[in-house]
C-alpha positions as CSV (number, residue, x, y, z in Angstrom):
1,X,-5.1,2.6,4.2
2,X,-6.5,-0.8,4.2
3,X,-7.9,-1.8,7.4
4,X,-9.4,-5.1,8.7
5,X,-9.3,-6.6,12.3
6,X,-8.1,-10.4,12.0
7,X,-9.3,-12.8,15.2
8,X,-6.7,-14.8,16.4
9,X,-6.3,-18.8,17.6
10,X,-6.6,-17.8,21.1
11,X,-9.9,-15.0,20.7
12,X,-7.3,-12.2,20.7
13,X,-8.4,-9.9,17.8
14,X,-5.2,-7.6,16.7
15,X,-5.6,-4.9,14.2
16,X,-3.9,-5.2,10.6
17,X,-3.8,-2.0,8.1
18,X,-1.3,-1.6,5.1
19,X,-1.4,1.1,3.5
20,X,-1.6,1.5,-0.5
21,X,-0.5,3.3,-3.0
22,X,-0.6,3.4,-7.2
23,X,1.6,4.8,-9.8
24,X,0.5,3.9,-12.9
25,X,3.4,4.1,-15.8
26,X,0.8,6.6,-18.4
27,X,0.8,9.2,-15.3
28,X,4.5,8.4,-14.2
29,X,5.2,8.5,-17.8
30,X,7.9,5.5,-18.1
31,X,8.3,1.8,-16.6
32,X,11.3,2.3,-15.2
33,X,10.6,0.1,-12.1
34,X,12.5,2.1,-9.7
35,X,10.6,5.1,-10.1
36,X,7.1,3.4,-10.0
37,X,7.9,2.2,-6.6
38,X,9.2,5.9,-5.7
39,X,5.6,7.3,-7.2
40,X,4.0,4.6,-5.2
41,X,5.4,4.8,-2.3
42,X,4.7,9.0,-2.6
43,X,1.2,8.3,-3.3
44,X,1.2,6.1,0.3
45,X,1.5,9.6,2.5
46,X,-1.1,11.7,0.5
């Protein structure tokens, strides 16, 4: 999870986070973009 608090216009700070995730094709073994996303979006939650 990538974290970072952001300060707004008006002082306010809020709190942003996204989290990431990688599938490269050697591991997923193909390119087939579809399924990179699916192994990506897997590798999010672990």
């Amino acid at each position: 999870m990538l974290y970072t608090p952001v300060t707004l216009d008006d002082g306010r700070t809020v709190d942003v986070a996204a989290p990431v995730g990688a599938a490269p094709p050697d591991v997923i073994d193909g390119r087939d973009l579809t399924r990179l996303q699916r192994a990506a979006n897997a590798a999010t939650t672990r």
